[in-house]
C-alpha positions as CSV (number, residue, x, y, z in Angstrom):
1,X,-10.3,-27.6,-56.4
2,X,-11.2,-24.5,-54.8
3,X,-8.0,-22.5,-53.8
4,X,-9.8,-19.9,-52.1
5,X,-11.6,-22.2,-49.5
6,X,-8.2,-22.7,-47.4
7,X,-7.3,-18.9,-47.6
8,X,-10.9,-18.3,-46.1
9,X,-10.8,-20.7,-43.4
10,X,-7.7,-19.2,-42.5
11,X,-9.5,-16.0,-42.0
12,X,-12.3,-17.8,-40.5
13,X,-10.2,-19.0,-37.9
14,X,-8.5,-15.6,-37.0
15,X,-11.8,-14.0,-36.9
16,X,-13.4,-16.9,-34.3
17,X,-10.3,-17.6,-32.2
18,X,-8.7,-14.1,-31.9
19,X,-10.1,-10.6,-31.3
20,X,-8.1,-9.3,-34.5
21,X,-10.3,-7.7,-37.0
22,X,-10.5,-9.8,-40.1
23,X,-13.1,-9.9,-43.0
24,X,-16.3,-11.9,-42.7
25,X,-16.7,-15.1,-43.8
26,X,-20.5,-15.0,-45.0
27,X,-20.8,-18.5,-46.1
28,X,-19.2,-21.2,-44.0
29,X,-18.9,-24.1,-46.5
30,X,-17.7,-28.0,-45.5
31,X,-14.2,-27.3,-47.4
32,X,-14.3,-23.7,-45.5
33,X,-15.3,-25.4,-41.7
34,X,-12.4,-27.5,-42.2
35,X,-9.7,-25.3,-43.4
36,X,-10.5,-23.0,-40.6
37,X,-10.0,-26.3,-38.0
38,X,-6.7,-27.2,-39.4
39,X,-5.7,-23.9,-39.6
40,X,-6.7,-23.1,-36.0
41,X,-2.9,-23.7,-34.3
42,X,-1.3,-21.3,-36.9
43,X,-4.4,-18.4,-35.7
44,X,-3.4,-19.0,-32.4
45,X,0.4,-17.4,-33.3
46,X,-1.1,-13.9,-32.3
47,X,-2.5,-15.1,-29.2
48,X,0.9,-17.3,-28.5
49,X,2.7,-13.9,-28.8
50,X,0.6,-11.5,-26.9
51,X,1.5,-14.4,-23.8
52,X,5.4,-14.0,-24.6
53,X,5.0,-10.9,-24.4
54,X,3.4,-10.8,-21.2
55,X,5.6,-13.3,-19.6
56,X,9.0,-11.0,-20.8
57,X,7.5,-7.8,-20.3
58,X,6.0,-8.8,-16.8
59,X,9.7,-10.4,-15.6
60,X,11.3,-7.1,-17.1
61,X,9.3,-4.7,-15.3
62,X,10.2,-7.2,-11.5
63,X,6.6,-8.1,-11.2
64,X,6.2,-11.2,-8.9
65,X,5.9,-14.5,-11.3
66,X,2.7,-15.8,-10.0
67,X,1.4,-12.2,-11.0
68,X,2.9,-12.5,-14.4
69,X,1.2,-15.8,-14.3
70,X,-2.2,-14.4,-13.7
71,X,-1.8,-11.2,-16.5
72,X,-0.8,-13.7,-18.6
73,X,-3.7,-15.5,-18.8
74,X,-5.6,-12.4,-18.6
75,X,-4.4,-11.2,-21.6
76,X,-4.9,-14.9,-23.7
77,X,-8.4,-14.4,-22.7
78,X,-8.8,-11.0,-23.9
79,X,-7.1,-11.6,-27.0
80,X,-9.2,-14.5,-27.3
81,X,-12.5,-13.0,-26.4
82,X,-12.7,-15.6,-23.3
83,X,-14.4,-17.8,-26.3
84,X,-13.0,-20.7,-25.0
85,X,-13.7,-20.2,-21.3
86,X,-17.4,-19.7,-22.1
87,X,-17.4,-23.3,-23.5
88,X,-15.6,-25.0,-20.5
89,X,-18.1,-23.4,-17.9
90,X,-21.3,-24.7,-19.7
91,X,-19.9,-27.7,-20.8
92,X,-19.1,-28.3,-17.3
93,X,-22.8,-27.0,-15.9
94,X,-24.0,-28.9,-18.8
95,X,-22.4,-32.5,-17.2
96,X,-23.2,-31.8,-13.7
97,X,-26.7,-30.6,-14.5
98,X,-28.8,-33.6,-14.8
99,X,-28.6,-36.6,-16.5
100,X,-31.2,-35.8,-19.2
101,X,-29.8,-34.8,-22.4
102,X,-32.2,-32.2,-23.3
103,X,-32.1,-30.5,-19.4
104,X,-28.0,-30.3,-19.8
105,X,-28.1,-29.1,-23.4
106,X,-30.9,-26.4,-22.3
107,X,-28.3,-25.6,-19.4
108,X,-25.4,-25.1,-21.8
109,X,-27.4,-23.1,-24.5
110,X,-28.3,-20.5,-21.1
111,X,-25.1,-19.4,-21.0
112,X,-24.9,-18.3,-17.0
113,X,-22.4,-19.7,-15.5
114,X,-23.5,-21.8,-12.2
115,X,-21.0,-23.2,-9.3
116,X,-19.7,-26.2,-11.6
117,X,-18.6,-24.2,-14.2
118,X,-17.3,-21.6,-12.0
119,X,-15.0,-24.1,-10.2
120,X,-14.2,-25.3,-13.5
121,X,-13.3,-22.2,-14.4
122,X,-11.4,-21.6,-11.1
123,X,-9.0,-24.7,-11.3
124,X,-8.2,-24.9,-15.0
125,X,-7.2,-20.9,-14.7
126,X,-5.7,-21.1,-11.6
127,X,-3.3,-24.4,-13.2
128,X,-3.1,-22.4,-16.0
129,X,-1.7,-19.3,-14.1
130,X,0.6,-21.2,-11.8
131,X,1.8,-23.1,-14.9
132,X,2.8,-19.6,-16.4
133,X,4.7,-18.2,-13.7
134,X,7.3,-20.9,-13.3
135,X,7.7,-20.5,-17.4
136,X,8.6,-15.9,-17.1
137,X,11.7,-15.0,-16.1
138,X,13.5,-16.8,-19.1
139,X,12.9,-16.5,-22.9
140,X,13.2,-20.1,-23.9
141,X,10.4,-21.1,-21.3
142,X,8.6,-18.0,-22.6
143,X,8.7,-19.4,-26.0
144,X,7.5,-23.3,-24.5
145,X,4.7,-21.5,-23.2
146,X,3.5,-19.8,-26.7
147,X,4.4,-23.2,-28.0
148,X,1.6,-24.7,-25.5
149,X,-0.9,-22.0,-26.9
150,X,-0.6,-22.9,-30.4
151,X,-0.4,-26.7,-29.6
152,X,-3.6,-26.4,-27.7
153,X,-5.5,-25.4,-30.2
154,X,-4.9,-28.4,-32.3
155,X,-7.7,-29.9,-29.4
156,X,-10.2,-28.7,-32.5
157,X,-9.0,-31.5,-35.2
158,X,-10.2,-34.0,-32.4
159,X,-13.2,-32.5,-31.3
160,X,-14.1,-31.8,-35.6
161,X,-13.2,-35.6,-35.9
162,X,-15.3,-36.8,-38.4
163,X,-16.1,-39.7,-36.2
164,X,-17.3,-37.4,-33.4
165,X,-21.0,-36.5,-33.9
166,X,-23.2,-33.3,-33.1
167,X,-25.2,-32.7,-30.3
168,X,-28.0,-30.4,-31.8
169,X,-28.6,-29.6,-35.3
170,X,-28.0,-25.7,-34.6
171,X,-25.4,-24.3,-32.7
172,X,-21.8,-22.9,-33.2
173,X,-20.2,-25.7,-33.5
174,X,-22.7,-27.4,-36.0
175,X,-21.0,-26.3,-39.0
176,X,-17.4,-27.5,-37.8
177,X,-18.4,-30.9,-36.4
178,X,-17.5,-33.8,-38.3
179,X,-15.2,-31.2,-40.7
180,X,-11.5,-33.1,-39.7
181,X,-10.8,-36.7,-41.0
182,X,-9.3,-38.9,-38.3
183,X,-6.1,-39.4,-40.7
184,X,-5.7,-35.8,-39.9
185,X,-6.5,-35.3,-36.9
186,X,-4.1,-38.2,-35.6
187,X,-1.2,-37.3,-37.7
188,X,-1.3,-33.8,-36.7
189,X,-1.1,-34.7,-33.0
190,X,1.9,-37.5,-34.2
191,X,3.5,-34.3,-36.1
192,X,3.4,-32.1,-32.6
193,X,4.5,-35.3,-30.7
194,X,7.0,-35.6,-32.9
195,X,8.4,-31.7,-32.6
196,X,7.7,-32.0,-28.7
197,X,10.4,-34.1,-28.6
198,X,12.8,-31.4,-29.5
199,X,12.1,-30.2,-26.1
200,X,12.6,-33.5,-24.0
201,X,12.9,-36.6,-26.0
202,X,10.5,-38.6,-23.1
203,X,9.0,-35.8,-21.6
204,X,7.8,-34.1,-24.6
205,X,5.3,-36.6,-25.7
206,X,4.3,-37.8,-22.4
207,X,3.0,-34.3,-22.5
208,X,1.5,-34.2,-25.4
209,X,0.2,-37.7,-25.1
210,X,-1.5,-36.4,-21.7
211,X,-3.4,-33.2,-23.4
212,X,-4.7,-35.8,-26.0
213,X,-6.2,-38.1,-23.6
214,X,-7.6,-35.2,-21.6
215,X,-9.6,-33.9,-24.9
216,X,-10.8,-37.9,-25.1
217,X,-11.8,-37.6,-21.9
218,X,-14.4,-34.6,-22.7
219,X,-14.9,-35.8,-25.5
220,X,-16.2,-38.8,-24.4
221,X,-18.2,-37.5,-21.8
222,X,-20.0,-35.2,-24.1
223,X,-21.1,-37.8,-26.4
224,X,-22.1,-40.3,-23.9
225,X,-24.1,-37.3,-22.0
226,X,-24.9,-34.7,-24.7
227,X,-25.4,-37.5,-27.7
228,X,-22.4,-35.4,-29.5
229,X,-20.2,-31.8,-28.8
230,X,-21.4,-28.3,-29.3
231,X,-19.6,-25.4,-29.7
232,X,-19.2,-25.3,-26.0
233,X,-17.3,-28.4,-25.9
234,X,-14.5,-27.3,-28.5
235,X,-14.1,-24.2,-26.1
236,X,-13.8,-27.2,-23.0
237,X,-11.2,-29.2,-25.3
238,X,-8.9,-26.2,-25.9
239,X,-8.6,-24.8,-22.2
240,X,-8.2,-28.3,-20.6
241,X,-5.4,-28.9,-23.7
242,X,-4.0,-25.7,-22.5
243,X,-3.8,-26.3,-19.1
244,X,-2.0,-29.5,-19.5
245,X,0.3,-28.9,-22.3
246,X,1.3,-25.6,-19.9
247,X,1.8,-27.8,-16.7
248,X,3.6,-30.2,-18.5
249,X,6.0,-27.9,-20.0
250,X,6.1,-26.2,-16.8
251,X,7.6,-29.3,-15.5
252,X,10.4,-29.8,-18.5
253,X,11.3,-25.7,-18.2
């Protein structure tokens, strides 16, 4: 058994999901691709802070919630490179497009974002943001809501299902689809479900529950339209997770 490949994916994951400098990973093997999806919710930590921060720093300082809100997910995206919000606009130009497959993957591979995927954008930000501001103004909802970001990245172990196939043979996302076996990927969600319930012992895993049908959703319609996911589509899965783990525990704070 390799023992590094686990370490590396761990960096691999930093260095794709964050904007903290890590090391290269110069050869992305299967072991590799899939440590770095299993890692992804323990990357995420960094990003989960940076929101805390915002959400305590912005209450401290008397700023307006839905301002806080808004910084908030300013700064995720910043720390995050807006990696994620890239994939949800194409993959959202990509469905509304056409109904060819090669005219909607051409769409998503252009990478300009047209009036689908800036409404997309608009909606899951603005649910995001609103979500945010009810959860400043109080550590413990602070913490729910860093809680959400690392949760929501756990949306990569059902995109990198191994039952999930590719879209294209090149790509981003090439070397990570098909990288997480279902066992995983279901437990893990079980294991969240399971902690969520430390938060509200119905409403917990309704929550969670909902942010794993959402990714279905996608996930569904990108393999019924696109013939598989893309890179784009993992960035889709997060930022819808996100929004609804957020609203959700918006709701229980």
């Amino acid at each position: 058994m390799n023992l590094s490949a686990p370490l590396r994916g761990l960096g691999l994951a930093v260095g794709m999901l964050t904007a903290l400098p890590v090391p290269a990973v110069l050869r992305v093997t299967p072991g590799v691709a899939r440590a770095a999806m299993l890692w992804a919710p323990v990357a995420a930590v960094p990003l989960a802070a940076v929101v805390i921060g915002v959400l305590c720093g912005g209450d401290a300082l008397g700023l307006p919630p839905l301002v806080v809100g808004f910084a908030a997910v300013g700064a995720l995206a910043a720390a995050s490179r807006a990696l994620h919000l890239d994939g949800l606009s194409d993959t959202v130009d990509g469905l509304t497009a056409s109904y060819d497959r090669e005219r909607s993957l051409a769409v998503m591979k252009g990478g300009t974002a047209g009036p689908a995927g800036v409404a997309a954008l608009v909606v899951v930000l603005g649910a995001q943001a609103a979500a945010l501001a009810t959860l400043s103004g109080d550590l413990d909802a602070a913490l729910l809501a860093g809680a959400a970001v690392v949760a929501s990245r756990a949306a990569l172990w059902l995109a990198a299902a191994s039952i999930v196939p590719a879209a294209r043979p090149d790509g981003l996302g090439v070397s990570f689809t098909g990288s997480v076996p279902v066992v995983l990927a279901v437990l893990g969600w079980v294991a969240i479900g399971a902690v969520s319930t430390l938060v509200d012992p119905v409403g917990g895993p309704v929550t969670v529950l909902a942010a794993v049908l959402a990714v279905a959703v996608v996930l569904q319609r990108a393999v019924r339209r696109f013939g598989g996911v893309t890179g784009d589509v993992f960035g889709a899965c997060v930022e819808l997770a996100l929004a609804v783990l957020l609203v959700g525990a918006s709701a229980l704070a």
